[in-house]
FINUDREN-322842 format. One line per 8 residues: number of its first residue (from 1); their letters; for each residue x, y, z of C-alpha. Coordinates in nm, 2 decimals. Layout:
BEGIN
NUM	a	X/Y/Z; ...;
END
This chain:
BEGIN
1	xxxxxxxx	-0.04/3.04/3.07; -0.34/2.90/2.87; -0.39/2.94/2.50; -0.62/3.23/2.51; -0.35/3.44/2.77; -0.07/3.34/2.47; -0.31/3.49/2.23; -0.32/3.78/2.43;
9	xxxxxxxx	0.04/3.84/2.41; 0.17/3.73/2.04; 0.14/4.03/1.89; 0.39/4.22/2.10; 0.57/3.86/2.23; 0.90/3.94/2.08; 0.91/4.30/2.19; 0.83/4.17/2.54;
17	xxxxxxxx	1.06/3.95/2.51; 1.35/4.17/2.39; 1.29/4.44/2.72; 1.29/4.14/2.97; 1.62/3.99/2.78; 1.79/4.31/2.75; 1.96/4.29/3.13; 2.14/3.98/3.04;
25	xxxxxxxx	2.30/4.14/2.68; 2.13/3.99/2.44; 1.76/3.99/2.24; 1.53/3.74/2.15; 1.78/3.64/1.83; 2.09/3.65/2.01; 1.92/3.34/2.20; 1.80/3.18/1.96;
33	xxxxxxxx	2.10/3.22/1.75; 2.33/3.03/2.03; 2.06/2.79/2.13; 2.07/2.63/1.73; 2.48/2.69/1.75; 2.45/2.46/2.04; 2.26/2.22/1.81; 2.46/2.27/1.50;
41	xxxxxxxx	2.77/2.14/1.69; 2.61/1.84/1.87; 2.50/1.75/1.51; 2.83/1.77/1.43; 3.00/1.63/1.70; 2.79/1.25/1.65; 2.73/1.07/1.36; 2.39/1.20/1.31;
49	xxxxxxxx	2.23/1.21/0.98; 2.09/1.53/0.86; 1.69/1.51/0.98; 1.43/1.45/0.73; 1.15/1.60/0.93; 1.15/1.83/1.23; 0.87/1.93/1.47; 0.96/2.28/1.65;
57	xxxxxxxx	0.71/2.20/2.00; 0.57/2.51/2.13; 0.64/2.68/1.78; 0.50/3.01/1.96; 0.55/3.29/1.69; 0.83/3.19/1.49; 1.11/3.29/1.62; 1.32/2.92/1.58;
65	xxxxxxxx	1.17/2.84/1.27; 1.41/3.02/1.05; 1.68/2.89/1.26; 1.58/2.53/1.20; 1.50/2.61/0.81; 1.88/2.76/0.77; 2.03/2.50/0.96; 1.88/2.17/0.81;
73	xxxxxxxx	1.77/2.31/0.48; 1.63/1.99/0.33; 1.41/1.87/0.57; 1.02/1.92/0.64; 0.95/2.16/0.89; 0.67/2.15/1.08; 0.57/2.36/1.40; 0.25/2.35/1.64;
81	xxxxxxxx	0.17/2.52/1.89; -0.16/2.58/2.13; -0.21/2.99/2.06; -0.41/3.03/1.71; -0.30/3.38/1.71; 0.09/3.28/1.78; 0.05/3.07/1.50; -0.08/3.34/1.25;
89	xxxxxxxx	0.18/3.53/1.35; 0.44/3.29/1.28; 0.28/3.23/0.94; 0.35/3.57/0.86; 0.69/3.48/0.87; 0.68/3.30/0.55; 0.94/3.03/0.65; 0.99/2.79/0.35;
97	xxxxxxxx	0.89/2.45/0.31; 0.75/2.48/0.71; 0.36/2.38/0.83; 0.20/2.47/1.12; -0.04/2.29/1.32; -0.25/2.40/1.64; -0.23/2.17/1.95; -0.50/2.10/2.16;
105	xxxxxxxx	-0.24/2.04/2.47; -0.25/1.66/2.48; -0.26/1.48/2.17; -0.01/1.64/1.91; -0.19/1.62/1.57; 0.03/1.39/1.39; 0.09/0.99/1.34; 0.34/0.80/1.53;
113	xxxxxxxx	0.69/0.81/1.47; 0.68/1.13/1.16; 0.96/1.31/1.29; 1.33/1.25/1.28; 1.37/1.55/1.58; 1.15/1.73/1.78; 1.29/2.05/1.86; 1.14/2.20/2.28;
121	xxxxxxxx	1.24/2.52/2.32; 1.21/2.72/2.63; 0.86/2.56/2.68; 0.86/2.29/2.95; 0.86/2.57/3.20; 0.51/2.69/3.05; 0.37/2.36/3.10; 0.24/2.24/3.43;
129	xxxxxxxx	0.52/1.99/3.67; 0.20/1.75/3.70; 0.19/1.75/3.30; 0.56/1.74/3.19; 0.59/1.37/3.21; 0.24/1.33/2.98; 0.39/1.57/2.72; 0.74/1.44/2.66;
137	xxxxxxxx	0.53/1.09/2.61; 0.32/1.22/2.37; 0.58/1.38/2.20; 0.79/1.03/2.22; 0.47/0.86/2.05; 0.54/1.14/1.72; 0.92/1.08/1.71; 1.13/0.78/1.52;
145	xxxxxxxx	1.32/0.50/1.65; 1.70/0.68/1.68; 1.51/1.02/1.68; 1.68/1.30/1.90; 1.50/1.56/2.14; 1.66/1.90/2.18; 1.51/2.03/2.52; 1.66/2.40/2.57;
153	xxxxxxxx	1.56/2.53/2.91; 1.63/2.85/3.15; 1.87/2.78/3.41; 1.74/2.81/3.73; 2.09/2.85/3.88; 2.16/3.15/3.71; 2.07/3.49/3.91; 2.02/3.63/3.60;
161	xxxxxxxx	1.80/3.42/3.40; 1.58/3.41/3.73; 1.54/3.81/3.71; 1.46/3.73/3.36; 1.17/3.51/3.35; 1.09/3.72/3.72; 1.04/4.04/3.50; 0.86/3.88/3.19;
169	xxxxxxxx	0.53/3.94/3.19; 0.45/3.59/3.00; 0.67/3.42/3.22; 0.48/3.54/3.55; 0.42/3.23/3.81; 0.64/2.96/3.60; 0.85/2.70/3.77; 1.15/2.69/3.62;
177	xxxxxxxx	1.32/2.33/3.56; 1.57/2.16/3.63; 1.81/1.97/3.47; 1.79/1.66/3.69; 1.36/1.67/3.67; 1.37/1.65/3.28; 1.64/1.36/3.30; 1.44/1.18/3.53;
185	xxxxxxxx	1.10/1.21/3.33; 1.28/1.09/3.02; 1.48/0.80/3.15; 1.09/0.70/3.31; 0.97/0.74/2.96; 1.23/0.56/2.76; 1.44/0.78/2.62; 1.78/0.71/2.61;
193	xxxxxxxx	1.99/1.07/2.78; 2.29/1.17/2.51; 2.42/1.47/2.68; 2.40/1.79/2.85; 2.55/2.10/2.75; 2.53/2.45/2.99; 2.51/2.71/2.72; 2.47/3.08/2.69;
201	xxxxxxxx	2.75/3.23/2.88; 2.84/3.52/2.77; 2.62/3.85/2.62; 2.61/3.98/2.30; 2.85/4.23/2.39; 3.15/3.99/2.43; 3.00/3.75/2.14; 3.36/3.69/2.07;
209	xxxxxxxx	3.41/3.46/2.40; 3.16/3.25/2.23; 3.44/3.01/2.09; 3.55/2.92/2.43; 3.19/2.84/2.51; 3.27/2.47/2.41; 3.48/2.44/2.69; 3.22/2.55/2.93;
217	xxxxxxxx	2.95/2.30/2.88; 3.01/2.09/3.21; 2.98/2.44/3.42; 2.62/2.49/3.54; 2.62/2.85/3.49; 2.48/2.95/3.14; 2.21/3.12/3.08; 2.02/2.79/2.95;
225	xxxxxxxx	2.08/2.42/2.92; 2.03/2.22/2.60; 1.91/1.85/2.66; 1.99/1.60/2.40; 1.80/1.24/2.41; 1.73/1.00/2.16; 1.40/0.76/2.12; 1.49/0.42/2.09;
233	xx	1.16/0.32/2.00; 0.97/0.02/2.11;
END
């Protein structure tokens, strides 16, 4: 969608969002929730140092932003995003210690190399295939040397995500991506692929299951994939 059409939907976004999510057992925060458990553990699982700054790409209204804030308290949040009113509305949110920025869709505002991750969220899919490539350079040109990308996309081999994103009206005439298509743009670009976990398995219902989810990673049938890469840098 353009900026204006996310405009147009920001103010009801996350109740949207919850109806269309509601067939696969979960809400908007249920998903976010495991999508920053999945990032918790891979910071925990390498010998990462806590990030200093974060950029949440694609910010939208807010909804990772508190996630990010109570996962890596001490660091500079920033998000950005190309819907003004998506912005306001994350603003409202009051999120300490975080900035927001608006995005003109090809030139992030920001100077090379300010952020030690850039957090991408369930957005590639919004972007046009012809424009993927273009946007994860950009956003390589705002990240550190040793800086890590965390790219969580819908699974496009999962029946239910595809009823999903076929019954959300923001979602309407999106291609969803696959793993293999993001890989290949990064490699192109540089980045160097850390790993790739299938995430999301189970609903909110049998939350319980969600310690075995660790086990599961290699199984392409979660509800969403999480991307790691890191930018060497030049």
């Amino acid at each position: 969608m353009s900026a204006p059409e996310f405009d147009a939907h920001a103010d009801s976004y996350r109740q949207t969002l919850d109806r269309a999510l509601a067939i696969g057992g979960g809400d908007s925060v249920y998903y976010a929730e495991r999508k920053f458990a999945a990032l918790s553990a891979y910071q925990n699982e390498r010998p990462h140092t806590a990030p200093a700054s974060i950029l949440d790409f694609g910010c939208g209204t807010g909804t990772n932003l508190p996630f990010l804030r109570d996962l890596f308290p001490d660091a500079a949040l920033q998000g950005v995003d190309v819907s003004q009113r998506s912005l306001e509305v994350s603003s409202g949110r009051q999120v300490p210690r975080c900035q927001l920025a608006l995005y003109d869709g090809t030139t992030l505002p920001f100077e090379a190399a300010s952020f030690d991750m850039v957090v991408v969220s369930n957005v590639l899919h919004h972007i046009e295939p012809s424009h993927r490539a273009s946007t994860l350079k950009e956003i390589a040109r705002c990240l550190k040397p040793g800086g890590l990308l965390a790219v969580f996309e819908h699974n496009p081999f999962n029946p239910v995500t595809r009823r999903v994103v076929r019954d959300c009206p923001f979602d309407a005439g999106v291609t969803l991506v696959r793993p293999r298509e993001i890989k290949s743009i990064l490699r192109e670009q540089g980045y160097q692929i850390a790993s790739l976990w299938n995430i999301i398995f189970f609903p909110a219902a049998l939350k319980k299951l969600n310690a075995v989810e660790p086990q599961m990673r290699w199984l392409p049938l979660g509800a969403q994939y999480a991307l790691f890469a890191e930018w060497p840098g030049s």
